[in-house]
N, C-alpha and C positions, 0 to 999 in steps of 0.2 A: 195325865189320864187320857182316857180314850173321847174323841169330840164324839157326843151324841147330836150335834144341832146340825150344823152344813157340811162338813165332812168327814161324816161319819166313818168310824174305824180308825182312824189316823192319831198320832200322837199329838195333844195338844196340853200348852204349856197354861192355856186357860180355863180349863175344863174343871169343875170340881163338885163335889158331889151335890149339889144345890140344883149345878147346870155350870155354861157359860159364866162365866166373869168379865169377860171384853164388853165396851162397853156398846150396849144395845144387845147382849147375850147371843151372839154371835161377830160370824165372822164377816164380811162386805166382800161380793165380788172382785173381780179384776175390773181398773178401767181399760178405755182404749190405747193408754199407751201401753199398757202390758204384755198388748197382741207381739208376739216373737221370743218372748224370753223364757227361757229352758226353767226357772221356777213357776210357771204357771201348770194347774193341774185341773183335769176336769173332774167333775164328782158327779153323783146324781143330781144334785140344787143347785149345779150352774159354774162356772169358773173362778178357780180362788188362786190366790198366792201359796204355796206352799211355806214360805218363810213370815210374810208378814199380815195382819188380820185386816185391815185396813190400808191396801193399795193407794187409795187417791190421796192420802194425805204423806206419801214417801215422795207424788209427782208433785205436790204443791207448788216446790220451791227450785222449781228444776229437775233433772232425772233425778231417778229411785236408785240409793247407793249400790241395792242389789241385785238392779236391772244387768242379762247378761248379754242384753243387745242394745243395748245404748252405748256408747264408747263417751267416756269424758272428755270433756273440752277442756282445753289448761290454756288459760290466755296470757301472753307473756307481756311483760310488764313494758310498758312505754319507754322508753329514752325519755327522759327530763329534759327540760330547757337547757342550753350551756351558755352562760355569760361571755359571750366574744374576748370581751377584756381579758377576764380570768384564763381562758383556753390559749389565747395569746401568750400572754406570762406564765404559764406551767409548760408548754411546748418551745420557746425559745429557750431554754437553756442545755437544746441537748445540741 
């Protein structure tokens, strides 16, 4: 249906004839990390996500999977400890 509460006109998957269904019947602004990424939209009631209703809880836990200026960090995995002993007796017998 069409959002009658914070952005108005738009297609929204929570909208129903009552009103709002998300919870707090509406949608939450952008936070500040959201400033740069190409899903953010302005409307008349202030700055929203275009994909998700509630932003600050996509940054909670590290970036927003749908942020399109945040670049992932992939952190690679340590080297283990290697037993001298063992390392010794698997490379002598070549």
């Amino acid at each position: 249906m069409i959002c009658q509460t914070t952005r108005k006109g738009q297609d929204c998957a929570f909208m129903t004839s009552e009103g709002c269904s998300y919870n707090g019947g509406s949608c939450y602004q952008i936070v500040e990390a959201c400033n740069g990424c190409n899903r953010v939209v302005s409307y008349e009631t202030g700055w929203f996500c275009a994909k998700y209703p509630e932003p600050e809880k996509k940054w909670k836990h590290g970036n927003c999977n749908l942020a399109t200026h945040a670049a992932s960090t992939v952190t690679e995995a340590k080297s283990a400890k290697v037993n001298p002993i063992k390392a010794s007796k698997r490379g002598g017998g070549k």
